[in-house]
N, C-alpha and C positions, 0 to 999 in steps of 0.2 A: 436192856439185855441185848446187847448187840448180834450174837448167832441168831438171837429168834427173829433181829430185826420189828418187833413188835411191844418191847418195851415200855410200859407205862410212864408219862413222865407226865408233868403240869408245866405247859408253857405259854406265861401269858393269859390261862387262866384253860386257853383251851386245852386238854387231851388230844396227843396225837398217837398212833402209833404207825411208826413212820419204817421205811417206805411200805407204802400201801399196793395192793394192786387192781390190777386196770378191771374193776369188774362195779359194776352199778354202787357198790358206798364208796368205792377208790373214788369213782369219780365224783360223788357228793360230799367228799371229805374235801375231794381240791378246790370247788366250788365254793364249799366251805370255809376256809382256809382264806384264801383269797379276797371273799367278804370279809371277814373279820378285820383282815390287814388294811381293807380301803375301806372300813366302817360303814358298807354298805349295810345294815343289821337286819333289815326287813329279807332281804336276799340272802343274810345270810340264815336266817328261818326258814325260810324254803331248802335249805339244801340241808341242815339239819332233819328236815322233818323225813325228805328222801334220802338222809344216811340211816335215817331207823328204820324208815321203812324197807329199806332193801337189805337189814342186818338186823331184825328184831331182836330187841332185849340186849342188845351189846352196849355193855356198861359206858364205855368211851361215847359210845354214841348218845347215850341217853343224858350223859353229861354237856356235852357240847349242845346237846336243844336244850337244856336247862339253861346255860349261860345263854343261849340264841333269844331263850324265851325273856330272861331278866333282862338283855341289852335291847329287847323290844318292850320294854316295860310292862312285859306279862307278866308281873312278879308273883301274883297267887299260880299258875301254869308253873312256872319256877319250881316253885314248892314243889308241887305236883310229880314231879318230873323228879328232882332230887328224893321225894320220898320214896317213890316205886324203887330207885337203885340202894337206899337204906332198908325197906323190906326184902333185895335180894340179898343183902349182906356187902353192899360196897357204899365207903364212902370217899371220896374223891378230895376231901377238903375244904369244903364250899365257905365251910362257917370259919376259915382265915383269910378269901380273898376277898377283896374291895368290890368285885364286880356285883357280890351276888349283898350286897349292904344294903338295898330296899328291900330284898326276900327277908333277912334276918329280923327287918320291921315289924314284921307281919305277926298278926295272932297266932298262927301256926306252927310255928318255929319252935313253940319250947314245947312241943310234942316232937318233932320234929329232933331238937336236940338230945331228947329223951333216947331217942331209937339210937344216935350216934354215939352213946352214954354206953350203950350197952353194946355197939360193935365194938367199940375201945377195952371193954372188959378184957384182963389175961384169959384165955382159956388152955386148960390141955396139964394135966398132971404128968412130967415126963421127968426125965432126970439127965444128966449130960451121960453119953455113951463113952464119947472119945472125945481129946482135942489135938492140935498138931500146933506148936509154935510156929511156925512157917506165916506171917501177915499176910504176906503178899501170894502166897498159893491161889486163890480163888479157885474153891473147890468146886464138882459137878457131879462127876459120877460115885458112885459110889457102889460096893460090892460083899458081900460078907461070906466064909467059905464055913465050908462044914464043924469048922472048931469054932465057928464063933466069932472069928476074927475078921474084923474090919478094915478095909482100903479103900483108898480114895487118890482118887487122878484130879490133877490141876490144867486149869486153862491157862494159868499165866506161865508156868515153868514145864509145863510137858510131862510131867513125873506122874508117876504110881507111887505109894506108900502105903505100906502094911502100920495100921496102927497097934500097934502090942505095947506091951510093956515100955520097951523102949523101941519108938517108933525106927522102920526100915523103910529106907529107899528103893523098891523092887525095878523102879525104870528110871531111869533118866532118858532125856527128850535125842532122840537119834530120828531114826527114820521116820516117827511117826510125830503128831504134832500136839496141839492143845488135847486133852482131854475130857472125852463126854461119858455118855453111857459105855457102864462097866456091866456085866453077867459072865458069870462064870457056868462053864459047858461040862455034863456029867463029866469028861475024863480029864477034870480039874485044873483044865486050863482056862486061862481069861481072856474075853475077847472085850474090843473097847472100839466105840468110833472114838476117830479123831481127825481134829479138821485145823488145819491152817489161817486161821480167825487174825483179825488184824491187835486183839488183847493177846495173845503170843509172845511171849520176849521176843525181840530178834527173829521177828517171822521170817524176815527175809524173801525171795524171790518164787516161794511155792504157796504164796500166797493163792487161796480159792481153791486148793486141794484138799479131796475127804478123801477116807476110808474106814475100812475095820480093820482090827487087827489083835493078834493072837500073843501072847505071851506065857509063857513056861513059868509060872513064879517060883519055881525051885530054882532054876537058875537066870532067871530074869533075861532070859532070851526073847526078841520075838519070833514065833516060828512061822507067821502068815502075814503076809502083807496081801491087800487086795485091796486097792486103789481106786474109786469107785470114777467109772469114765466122765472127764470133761464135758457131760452136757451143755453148763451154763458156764460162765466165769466165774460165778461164785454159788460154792456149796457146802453144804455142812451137815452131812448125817450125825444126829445127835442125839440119837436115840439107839436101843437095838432091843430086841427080845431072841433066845434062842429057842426053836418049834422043837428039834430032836438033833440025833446027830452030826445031821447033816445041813439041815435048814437053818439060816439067821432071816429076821426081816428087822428092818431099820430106815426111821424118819429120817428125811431129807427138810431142814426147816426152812432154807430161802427159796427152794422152787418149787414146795407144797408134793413131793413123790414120796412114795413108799414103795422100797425096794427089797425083792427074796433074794439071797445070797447061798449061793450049792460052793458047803464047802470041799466036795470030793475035785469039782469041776475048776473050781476058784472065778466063780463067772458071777454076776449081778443080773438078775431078773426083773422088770418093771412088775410092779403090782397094780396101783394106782398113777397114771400118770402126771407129770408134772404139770400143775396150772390148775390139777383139779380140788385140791386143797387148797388153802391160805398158809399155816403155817404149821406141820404138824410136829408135835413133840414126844411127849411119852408115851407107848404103845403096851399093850399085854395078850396075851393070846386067850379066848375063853376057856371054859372048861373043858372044851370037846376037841378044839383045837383046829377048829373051821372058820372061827373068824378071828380077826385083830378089833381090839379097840383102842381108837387113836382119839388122843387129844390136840383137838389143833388151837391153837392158841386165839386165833382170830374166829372160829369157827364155831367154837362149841365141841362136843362129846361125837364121836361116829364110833360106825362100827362098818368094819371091811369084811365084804367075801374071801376068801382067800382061793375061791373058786374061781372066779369071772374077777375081783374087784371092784366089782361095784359096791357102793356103799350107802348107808341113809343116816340122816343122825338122829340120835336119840332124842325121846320126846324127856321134856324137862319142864316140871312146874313154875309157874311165875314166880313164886317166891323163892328159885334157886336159880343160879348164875352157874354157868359149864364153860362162861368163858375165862381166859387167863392161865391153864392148866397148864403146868408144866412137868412134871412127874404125872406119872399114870403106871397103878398096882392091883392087883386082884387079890381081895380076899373074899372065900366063900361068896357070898353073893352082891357082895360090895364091891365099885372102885375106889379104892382110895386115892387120892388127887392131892398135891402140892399146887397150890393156885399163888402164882406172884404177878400174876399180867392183873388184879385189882388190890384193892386197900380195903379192909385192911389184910394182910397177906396170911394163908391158913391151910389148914392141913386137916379134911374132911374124906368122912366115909359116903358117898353116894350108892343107897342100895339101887338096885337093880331088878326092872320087871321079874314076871315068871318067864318072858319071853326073851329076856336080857335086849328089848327096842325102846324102854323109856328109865328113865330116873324115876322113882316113888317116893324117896326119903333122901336124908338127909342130916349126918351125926358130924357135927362140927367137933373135931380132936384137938385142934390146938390154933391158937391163934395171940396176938400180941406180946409174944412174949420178949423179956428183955433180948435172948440173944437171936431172936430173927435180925437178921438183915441178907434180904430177896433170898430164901429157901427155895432150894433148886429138886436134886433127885433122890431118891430115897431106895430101900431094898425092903421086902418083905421077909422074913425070918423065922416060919413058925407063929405066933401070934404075936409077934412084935415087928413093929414096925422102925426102923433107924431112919434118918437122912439130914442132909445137910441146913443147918440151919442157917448160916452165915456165909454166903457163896461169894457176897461183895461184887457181883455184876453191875451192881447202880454204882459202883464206884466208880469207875470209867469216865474220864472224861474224854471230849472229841477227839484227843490224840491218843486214847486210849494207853493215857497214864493212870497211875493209882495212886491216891494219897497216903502218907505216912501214917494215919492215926488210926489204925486197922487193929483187929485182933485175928488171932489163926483161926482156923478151920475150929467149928462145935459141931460135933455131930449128934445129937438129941434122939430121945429112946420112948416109946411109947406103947402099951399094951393094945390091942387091938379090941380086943373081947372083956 
């Protein structure tokens, strides 16, 4: 998934997600990496064992010391290792590649295969909401207004679309670019980042530009433009929440910032500064409206002051995984999470302390089902839940083309309670 830059992929057997940054497992993943290429394997166990230790519980990581551990012929350690990430609910693949073929030997495996039996399971009783013929859209955000009615914005063409009956084109791509996060602002206008990604048709020369922006859906005008300043070279607020009438705050995913936006003023506030995050994604405001909770992709679950900004992440049980989040939704004392940064990819309720500082539980909503492919954002509705099953981001290849044998957008529908 290219915007997040943190995309899960299998290469070579290892997990990467690439690029990394310069902070203690950045630099035990390049280490890492490196051994692997020059089959140093004893070296490259040590720098596995300092990518976990300086990123506890990160599913990639715990994958790469498993392959570290079997190409060092620890093959019961192997085990070991791949089963702790089966009891968080990820499986990586192990039992198709060649490398991990003396683990599969082993007594332990058809327990072992047992647990990946049951992450395979379909889960999630839901029904199709909407679809859009369009293959090549690659949807993201997605937004639902008071009547019920669903729209969804594309990264590949730029557009907004009202899904009704007979589906409506509300934008076509003008000043504004790919599109990410949609919410609509009490006085029924839609604001959306959108950023200048290299999956863009014809991104052309404004390449590494974000911002937010406003649209009239009566008349499909945009009425705000607010172009978030060239920090970096490359940026992409891909998130947004609206606080009140005035306030927006919105993830920055490549340079890890979380920024307030005053829209009387049209000006961009720091929150969180850049480089203090990894990668953050989808944000929600609590109940009281004092803090954000951010899902950073590389990081796990936090939760932001919106006073000072300072932040702590949430405490989370070994047997549940906070990393890979990409959608983040509040209901009542739950967040609900779209997680595609692991396998297999799902759509879970995480309840929430009394103090809303740790995870407690954990209701798995939906998972395997025929029409996922990488489910991205989603909206809350009352007690239903919509979002995008089939966003086709892992489509992409390196020149950020897309292959022909795609289906359109599915938007998937599910009861919360």
């Amino acid at each position: 998934m290219q915007h997040k830059a943190f995309g899960a992929f299998i290469a070579s057997a290892l997990v990467f997600f690439a690029p990394a940054h310069a902070d203690d497992y950045g630099d035990a993943r390049a280490e890492l990496i490196a051994a692997y290429q020059a089959e140093k394997f004893p070296k490259m166990l040590l720098a596995a064992r300092k990518a976990v230790a300086a990123r506890p519980g990160y599913p990639g990581g715990l994958f790469n010391l498993a392959l570290s551990q079997t190409l060092n012929s620890d093959h019961h350690g192997s085990l070991q290792t791949l089963d702790t990430l089966a009891e968080k609910g990820v499986d990586f693949g192990a039992s198709e590649l060649a490398n991990f073929s003396a683990v599969r030997e082993l007594d332990g495996w058809s327990a072992y295969s047992a647990k990946l039996k049951n992450l395979s399971r379909p889960v999630g009783e839901l029904r199709i909401a909407a679809t859009y013929p369009e293959a090549k859209f690659v949807p993201e955000g997605i937004a639902v207004n008071d009547n019920g009615e669903l729209l969804i914005g594309s990264i590949h063409t730029g557009q907004i679309v009202r899904l009704s009956a007979t589906p409506e084109v509300l934008l076509e791509r003008g000043v504004s670019w790919s599109v990410f996060g949609m919410r609509f602002h009490a006085d029924g206008s839609l604001w959306f980042a959108s950023a200048a990604v290299p999956e863009l048709a014809d991104v052309a020369d404004d390449s590494g530009q974000t911002g937010l922006f406003r649209l009239d859906v009566s008349s499909g005008a945009i009425t705000r433009v607010a172009v978030l300043p060239q920090y970096e070279p490359q940026q992409v607020l891909g998130d947004l929440v609206i606080a009140d009438d005035n306030i927006l705050y919105a993830s920055e995913s490549l340079t890890g910032a979380i920024y307030r936006y005053y829209i009387d003023s049209n000006e961009f506030e720091t929150v969180v500064e850049r480089g203090k995050l990894g990668s953050p994604q989808g944000l929600v405001l609590n109940d009281t409206g004092s803090y954000l909770y951010v899902a950073d992709y590389i990081g796990g679950l936090y939760r932001v002051s919106l006073q000072d900004g300072s932040f702590v992440k949430l405490d989370v049980p070994d047997n549940i995984t906070d990393y890979g989040i990409d959608g983040l939704y509040l209901y009542d004392d739950e967040l609900i999470v779209i997680q595609n940064g692991i396998r297999p990819h799902q759509v879970a309720a995480f309840q929430l302390s009394d103090n809303g500082l740790a995870v407690v539980g954990r209701r798995l909503l939906a998972a395997n089902l025929e029409q996922f492919d990488e489910p991205t954002l989603g909206v809350v509705h009352g007690d239903d839940f919509y979002f995008v099953a089939n966003s086709h981001w892992n489509r992409f290849d390196r020149e950020s083309r897309l292959p022909e044998d795609l289906n359109g957008p599915i938007i998937l529908k599910l009861r919360l309670n």
